[in-house]
Backbone as JSON, one array per atom type, in Angstrom:
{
  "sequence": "XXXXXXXXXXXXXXXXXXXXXXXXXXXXXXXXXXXXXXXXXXXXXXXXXXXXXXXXXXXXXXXXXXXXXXXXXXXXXXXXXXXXXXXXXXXXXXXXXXXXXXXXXXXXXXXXXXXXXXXXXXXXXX",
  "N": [[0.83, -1.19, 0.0], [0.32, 2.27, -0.37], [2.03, 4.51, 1.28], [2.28, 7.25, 1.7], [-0.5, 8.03, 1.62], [-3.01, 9.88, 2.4], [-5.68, 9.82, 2.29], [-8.3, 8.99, 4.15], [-10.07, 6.17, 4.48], [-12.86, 6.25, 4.81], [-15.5, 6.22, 3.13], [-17.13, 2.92, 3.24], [-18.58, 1.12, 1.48], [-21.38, 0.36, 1.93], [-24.36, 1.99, 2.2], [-25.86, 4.69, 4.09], [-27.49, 3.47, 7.16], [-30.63, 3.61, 8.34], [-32.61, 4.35, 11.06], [-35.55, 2.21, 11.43], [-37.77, 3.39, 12.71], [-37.17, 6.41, 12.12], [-38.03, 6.06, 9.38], [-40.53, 5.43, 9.31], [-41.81, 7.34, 10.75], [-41.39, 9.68, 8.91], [-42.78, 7.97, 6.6], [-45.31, 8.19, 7.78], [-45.47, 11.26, 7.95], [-45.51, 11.94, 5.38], [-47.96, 10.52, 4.51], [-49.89, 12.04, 5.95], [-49.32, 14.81, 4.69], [-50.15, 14.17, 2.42], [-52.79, 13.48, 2.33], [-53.63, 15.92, 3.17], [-53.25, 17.24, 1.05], [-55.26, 16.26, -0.49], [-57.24, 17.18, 0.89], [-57.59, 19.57, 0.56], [-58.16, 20.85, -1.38], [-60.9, 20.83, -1.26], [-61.63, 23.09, -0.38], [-62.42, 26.39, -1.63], [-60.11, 28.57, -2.08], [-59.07, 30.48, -3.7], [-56.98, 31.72, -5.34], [-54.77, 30.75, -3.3], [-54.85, 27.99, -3.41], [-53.02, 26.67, -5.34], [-51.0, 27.55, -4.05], [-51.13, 26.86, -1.76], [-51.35, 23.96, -2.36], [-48.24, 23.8, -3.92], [-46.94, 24.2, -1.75], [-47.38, 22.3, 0.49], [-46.15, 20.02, -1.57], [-43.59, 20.83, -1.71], [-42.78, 20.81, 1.08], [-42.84, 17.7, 1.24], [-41.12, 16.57, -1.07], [-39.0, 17.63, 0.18], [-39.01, 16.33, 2.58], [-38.45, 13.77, 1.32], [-36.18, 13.87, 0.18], [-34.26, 14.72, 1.87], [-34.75, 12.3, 4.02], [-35.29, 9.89, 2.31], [-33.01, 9.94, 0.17], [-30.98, 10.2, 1.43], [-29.48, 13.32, 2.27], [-29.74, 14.14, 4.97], [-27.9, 12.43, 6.27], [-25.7, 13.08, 4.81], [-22.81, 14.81, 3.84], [-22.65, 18.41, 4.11], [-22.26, 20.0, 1.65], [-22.97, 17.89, -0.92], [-26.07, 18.72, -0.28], [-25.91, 21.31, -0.75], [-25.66, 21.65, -3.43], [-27.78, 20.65, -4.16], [-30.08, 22.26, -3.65], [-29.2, 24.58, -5.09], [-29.56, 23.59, -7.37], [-31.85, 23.21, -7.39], [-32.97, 26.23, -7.09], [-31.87, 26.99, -9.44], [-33.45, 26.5, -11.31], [-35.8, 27.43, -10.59], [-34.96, 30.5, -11.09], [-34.85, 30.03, -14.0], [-37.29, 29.42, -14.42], [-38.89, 31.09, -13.5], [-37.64, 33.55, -15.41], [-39.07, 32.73, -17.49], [-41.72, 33.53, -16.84], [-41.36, 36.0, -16.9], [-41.05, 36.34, -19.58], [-43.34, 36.13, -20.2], [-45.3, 37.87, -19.36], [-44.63, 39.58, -20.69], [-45.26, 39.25, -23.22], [-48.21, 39.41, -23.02], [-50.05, 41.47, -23.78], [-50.38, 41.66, -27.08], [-51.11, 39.79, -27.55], [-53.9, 37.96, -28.86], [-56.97, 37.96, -28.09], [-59.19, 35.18, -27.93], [-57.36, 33.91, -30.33], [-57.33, 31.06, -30.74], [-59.7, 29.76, -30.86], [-61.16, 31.11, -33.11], [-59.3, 30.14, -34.9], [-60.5, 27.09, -36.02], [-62.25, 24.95, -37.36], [-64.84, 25.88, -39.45], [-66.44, 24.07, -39.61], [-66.69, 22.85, -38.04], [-68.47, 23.14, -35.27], [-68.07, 24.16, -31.58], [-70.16, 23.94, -29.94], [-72.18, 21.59, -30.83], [-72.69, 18.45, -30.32], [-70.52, 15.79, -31.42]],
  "CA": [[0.0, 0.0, 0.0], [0.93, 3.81, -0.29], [2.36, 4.84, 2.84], [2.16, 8.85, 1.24], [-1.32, 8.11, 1.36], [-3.56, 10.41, 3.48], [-6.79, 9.18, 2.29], [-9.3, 8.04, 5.03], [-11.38, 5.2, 3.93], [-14.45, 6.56, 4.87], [-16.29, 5.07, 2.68], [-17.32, 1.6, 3.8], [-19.29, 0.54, 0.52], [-22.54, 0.46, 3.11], [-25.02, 2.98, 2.56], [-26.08, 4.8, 5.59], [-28.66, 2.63, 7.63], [-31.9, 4.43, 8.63], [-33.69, 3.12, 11.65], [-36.83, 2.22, 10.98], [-38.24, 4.59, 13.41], [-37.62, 7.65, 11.12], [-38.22, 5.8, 8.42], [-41.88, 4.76, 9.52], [-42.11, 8.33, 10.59], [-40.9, 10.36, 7.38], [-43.82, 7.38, 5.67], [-46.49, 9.17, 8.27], [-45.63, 12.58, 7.64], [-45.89, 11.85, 3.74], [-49.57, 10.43, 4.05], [-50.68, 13.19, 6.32], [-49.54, 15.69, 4.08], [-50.84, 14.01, 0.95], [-54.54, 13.44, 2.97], [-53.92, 17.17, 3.74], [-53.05, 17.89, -0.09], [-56.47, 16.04, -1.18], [-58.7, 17.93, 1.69], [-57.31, 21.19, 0.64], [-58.72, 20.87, -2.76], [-62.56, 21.29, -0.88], [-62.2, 24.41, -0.28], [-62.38, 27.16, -2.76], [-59.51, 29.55, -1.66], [-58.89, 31.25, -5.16], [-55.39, 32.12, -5.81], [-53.99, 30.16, -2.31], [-55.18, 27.05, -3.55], [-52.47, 26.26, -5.74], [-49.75, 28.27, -3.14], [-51.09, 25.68, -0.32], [-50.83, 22.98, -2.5], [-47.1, 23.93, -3.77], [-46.11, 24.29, -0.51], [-47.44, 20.96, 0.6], [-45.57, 19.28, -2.29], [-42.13, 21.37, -1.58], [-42.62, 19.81, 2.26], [-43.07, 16.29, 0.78], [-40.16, 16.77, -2.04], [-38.16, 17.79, 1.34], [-38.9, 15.06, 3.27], [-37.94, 12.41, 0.67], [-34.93, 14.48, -0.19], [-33.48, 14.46, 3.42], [-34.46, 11.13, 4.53], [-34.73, 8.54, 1.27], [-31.92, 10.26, -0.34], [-29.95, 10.63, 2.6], [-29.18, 14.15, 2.14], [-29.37, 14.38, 6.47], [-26.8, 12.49, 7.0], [-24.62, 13.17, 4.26], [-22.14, 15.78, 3.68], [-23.29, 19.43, 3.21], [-21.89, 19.91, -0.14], [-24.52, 17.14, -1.41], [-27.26, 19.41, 0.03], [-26.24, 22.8, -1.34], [-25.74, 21.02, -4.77], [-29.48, 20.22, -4.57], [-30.54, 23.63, -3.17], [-28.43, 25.39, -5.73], [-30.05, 23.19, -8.4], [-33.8, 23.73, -7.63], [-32.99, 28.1, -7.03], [-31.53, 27.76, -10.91], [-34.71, 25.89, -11.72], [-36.64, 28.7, -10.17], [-34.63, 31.2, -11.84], [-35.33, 30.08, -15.36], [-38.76, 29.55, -14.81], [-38.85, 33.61, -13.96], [-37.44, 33.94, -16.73], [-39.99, 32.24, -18.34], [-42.77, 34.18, -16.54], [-41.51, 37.96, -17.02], [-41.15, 36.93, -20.32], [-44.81, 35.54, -20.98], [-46.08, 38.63, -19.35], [-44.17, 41.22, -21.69], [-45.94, 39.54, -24.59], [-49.81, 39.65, -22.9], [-51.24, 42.62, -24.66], [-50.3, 41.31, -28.1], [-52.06, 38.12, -27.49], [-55.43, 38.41, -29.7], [-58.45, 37.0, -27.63], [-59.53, 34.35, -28.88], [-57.24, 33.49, -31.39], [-57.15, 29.39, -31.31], [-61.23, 29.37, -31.25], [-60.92, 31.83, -34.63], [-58.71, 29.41, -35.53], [-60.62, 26.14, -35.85], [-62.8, 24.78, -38.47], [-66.13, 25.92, -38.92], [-67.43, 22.83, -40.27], [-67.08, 21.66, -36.49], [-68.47, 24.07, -34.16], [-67.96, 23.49, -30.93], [-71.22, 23.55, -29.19], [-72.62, 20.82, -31.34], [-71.65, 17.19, -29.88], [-69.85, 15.06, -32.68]],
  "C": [[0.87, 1.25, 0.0], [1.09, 4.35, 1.12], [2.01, 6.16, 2.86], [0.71, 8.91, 1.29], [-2.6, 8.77, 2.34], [-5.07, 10.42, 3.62], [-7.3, 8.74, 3.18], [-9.8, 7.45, 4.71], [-12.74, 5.34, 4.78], [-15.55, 6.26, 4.64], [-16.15, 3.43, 2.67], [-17.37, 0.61, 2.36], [-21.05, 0.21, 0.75], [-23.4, 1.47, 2.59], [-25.53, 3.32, 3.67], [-27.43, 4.25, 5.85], [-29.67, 3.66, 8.51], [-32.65, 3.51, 9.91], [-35.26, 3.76, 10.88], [-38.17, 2.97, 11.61], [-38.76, 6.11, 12.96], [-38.12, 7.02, 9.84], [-39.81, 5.99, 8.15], [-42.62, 6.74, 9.9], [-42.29, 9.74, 9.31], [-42.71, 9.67, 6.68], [-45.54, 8.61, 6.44], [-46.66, 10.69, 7.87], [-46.12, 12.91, 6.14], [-47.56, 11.58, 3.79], [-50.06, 10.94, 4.77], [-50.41, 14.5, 5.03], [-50.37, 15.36, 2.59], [-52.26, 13.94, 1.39], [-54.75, 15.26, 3.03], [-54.13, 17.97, 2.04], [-54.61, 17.64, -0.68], [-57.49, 17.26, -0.39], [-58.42, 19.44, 1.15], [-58.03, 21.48, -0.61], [-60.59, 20.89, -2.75], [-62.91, 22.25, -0.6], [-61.79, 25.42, -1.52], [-61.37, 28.41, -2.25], [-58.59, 30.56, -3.03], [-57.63, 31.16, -5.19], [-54.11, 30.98, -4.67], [-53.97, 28.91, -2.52], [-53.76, 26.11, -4.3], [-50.99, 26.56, -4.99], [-49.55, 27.07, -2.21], [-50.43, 24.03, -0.91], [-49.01, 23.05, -2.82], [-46.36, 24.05, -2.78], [-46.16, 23.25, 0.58], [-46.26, 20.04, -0.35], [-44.05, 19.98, -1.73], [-41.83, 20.65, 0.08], [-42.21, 18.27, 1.99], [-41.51, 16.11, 0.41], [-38.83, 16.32, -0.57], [-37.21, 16.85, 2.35], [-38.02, 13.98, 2.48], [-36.45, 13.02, 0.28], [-33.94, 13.94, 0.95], [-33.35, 13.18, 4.05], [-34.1, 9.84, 3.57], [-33.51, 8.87, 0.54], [-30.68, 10.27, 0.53], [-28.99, 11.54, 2.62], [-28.68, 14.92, 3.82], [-28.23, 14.38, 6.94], [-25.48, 12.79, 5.97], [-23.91, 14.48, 4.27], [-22.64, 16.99, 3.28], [-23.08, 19.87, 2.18], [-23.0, 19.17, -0.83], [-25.49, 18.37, -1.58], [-27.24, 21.04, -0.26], [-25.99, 22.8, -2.63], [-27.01, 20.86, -4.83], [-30.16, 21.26, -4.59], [-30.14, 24.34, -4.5], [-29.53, 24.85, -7.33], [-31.75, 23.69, -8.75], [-33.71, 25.28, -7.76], [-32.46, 28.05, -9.02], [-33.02, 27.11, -11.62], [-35.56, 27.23, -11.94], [-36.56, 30.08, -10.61], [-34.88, 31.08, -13.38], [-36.65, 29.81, -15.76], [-39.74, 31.0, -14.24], [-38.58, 34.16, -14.77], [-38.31, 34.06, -17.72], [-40.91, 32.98, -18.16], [-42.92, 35.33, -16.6], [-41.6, 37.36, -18.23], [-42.71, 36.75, -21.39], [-45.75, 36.89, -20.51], [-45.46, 39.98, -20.1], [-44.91, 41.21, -22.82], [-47.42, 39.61, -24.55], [-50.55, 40.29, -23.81], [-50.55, 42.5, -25.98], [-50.99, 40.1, -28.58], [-53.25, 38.66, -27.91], [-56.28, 37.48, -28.82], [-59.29, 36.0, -28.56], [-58.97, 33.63, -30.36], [-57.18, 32.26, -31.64], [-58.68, 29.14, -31.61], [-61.65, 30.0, -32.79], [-60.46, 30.77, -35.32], [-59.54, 27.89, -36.35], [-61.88, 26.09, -37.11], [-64.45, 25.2, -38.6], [-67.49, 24.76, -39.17], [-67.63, 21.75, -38.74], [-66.99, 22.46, -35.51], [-68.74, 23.09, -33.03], [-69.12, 23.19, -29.91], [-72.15, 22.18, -29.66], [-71.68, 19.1, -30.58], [-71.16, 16.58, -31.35], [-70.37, 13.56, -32.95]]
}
């Protein structure tokens, strides 16, 4: 072996073992929030509706991130590689959204129903 060698073997070949404690917990927290994601969808809260649910799912995401991935126990590097990844996500889909509202008031009302054949209107069943 390399005597110059300052390497720790650190790695086992093992992945890290989870008791089944959090495990069973993490599973509970997932099907409360998904029971919580269906009930939320009975009420009519206009604009929050889709906020509550995204923010249910980003909990969820979280969860499985941290515990099935084993982002907890691993090294923080991992976990600001993941972070870093979803914020450029989030950044190009702002991108996307200033630039769908620069072209609004050019958008013609109605132009795909204009569009369509008149030999098959659409109130008529087929």
């Amino acid at each position: 072996m390399n005597e110059g060698n300052t390497h720790n073997n650190e790695h086992h070949g093992v992945g890290h073992i989870v008791d089944w404690k959090v495990l069973i917990g993490v599973l509970t927290a997932l099907l409360v929030l998904t029971y919580l994601t269906v009930k939320v969808t009975e009420f009519d809260l206009g604009p929050l509706n889709i906020v509550i649910a995204l923010g249910i799912a980003t909990v969820k995401a979280t969860l499985v991130c941290l515990f099935f991935m084993h982002l907890y126990y691993d090294q923080p590097f991992n976990s600001l590689v993941l972070v870093s990844s979803v914020l450029f996500v989030l950044v190009f889909i702002l991108f996307s959204l200033i630039d769908l509202s620069a072209y609004q008031p050019d958008i013609i009302q109605d132009y795909i129903s204009s569009m369509r054949d008149p030999a098959y209107p659409l109130d008529e069943p087929q």
